[in-house]
C-alpha positions in Angstrom: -7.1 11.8 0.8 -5.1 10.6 3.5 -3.6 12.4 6.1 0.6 11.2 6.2 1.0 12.3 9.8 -1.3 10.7 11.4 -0.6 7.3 9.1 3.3 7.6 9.9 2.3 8.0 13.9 0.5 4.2 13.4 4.1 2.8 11.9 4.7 0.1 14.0 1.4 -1.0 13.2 1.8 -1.6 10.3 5.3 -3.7 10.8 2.5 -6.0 13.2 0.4 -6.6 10.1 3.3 -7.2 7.8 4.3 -9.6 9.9 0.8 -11.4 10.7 0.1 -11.8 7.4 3.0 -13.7 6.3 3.7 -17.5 6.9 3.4 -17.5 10.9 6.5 -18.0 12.8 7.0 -19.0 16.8 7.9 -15.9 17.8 5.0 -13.6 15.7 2.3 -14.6 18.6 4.9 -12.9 21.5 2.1 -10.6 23.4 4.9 -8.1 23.7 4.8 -8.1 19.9 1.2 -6.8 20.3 1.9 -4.4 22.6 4.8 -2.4 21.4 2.8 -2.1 18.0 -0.7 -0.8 19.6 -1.8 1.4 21.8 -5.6 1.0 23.5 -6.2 4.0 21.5 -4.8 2.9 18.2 -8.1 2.5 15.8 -7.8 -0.6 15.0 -6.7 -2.2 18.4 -10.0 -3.9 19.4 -9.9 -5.9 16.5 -6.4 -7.2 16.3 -6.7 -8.2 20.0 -9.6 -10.0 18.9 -7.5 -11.6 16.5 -4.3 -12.3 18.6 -7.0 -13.6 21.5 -8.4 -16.3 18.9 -4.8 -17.3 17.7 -4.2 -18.2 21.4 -6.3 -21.0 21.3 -4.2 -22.9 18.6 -1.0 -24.5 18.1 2.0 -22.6 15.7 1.0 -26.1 14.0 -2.6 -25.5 13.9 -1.7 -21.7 12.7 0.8 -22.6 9.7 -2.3 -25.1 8.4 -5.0 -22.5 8.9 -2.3 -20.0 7.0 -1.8 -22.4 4.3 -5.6 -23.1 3.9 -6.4 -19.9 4.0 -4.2 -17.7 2.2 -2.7 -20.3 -0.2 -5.4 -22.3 -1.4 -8.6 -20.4 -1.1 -8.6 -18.0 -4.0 -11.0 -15.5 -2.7 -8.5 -15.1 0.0 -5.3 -13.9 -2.3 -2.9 -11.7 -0.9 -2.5 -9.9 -3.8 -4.2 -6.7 -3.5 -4.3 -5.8 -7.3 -5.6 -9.7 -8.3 -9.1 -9.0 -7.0 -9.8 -6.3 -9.3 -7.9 -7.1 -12.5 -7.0 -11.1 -11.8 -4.3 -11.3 -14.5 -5.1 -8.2 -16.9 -2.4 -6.0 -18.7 -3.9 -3.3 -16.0 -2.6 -5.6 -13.2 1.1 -5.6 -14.7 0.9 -2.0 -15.0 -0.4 -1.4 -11.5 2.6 -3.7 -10.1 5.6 -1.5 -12.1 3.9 1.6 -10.7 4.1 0.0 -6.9 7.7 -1.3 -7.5 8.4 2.0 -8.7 6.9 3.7 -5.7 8.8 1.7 -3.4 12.5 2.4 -5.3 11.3 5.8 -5.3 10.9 5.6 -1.2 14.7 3.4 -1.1 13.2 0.2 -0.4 14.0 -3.1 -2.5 12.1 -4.9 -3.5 12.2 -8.9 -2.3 13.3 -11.5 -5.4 10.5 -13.6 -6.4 8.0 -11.4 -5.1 5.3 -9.2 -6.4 4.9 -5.6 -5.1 1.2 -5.9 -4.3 1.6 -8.6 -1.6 -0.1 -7.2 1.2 2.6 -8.1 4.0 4.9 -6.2 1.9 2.4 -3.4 1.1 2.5 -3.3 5.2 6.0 -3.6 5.1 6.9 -0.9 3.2 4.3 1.3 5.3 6.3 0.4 8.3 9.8 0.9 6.9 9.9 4.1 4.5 10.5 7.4 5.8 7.9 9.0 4.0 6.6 11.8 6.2 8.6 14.6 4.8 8.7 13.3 1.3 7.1 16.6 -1.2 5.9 13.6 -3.5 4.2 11.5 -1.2 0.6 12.7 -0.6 0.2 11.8 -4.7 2.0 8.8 -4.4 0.3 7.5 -1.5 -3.3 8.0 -2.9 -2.2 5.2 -5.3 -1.1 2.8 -2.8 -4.1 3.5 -0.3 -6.6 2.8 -3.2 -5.2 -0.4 -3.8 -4.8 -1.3 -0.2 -8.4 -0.5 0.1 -9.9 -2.4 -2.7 -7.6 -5.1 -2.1 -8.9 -5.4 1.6 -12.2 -5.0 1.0 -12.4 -7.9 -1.2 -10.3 -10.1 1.1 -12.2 -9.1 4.1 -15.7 -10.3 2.6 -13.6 -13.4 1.8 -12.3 -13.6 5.7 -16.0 -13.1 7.2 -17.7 -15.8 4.5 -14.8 -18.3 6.0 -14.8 -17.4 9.6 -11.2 -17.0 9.8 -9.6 -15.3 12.4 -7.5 -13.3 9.7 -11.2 -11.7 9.8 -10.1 -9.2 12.2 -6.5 -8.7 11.7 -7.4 -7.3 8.0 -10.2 -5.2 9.5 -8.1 -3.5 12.5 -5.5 -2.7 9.2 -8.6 -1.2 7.4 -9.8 0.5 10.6 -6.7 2.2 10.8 -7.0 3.6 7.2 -10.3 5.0 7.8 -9.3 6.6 10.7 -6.2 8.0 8.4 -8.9 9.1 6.1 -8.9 13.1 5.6 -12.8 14.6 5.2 -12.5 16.4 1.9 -13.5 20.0 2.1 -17.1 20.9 1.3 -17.2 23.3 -1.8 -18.5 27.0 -1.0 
């Protein structure tokens, strides 16, 4: 179970790893960028300072072909958080009507041409909703966190194996589930 509050007080956040994980742009590696989205006491701040640090030593030329090489031609390394577990099974297509659904349900559009289990968009969403007060969110949410999850664990194993720098970007974004994470109550 995950505990809404303290996921909505890490919104901007998630707007940061939207953004990082799409095609980088000029303006995505502005260290104010960085710190308007983190605190030093956000969970997963260590690690996506790691990350920005590392993309310091590049060019945004160097960046857009480590993106590309990375995220578009390495399979293991698919953005798609649903492809990992089902590649392209009926269970996939069902998985990606209930996300598009979730995200109507929530007012958001979704983008032409894209698929709902994209994780910049996943991020996206997490950043732009307004969530918090929603009666149907906790059961929602499970959905999308379990996906998120899966999704990241696989593309993580993917990231370390490479030595990409994505490496620690995707594990500050899983630091800050787990630190989302509610302990389930022990049974009497």
């Amino acid at each position: 179970m995950i505990d809404l509050t303290k996921l909505y007080s890490y919104k901007e956040s998630f707007g940061y790893f939207a953004l990082q994980l799409m095609y980088p742009e000029k303006l995505d590696f502005h260290p104010a960028f960085l710190e308007e989205a983190f605190s030093q006491d956000h969970p997963g701040y260590a690690h996506v300072h790691t990350y920005w640090t590392l993309m310091q030593n590049y060019s945004l030329e160097e960046i857009q072909e480590s993106y590309a090489a990375t995220f578009d031609f390495q399979k293991d390394c698919a953005l798609y958080m649903t492809y990992f577990k089902f590649e392209d099974a009926k269970e996939r297509g069902q998985m990606l009507a209930k996300l598009k659904l979730l995200y109507e349900m929530f007012g958001l559009e979704m983008p032409e041409g894209e698929l709902p289990d994209f994780l910049p968009l996943m991020c996206e969403f997490l950043y732009a909703a307004e969530w918090l007060d929603n009666p149907d969110a906790p059961e929602n949410f499970r959905m999308l966190i379990a996906i998120l999850e899966d999704g990241t664990f696989h593309l993580l194993k993917a990231l370390e194996k490479n030595n990409s720098p994505y490496f620690h970007l995707v594990k500050g974004l899983r630091v800050t589930f787990k630190a989302c994470a509610e302990q389930e109550a022990l049974s009497q």
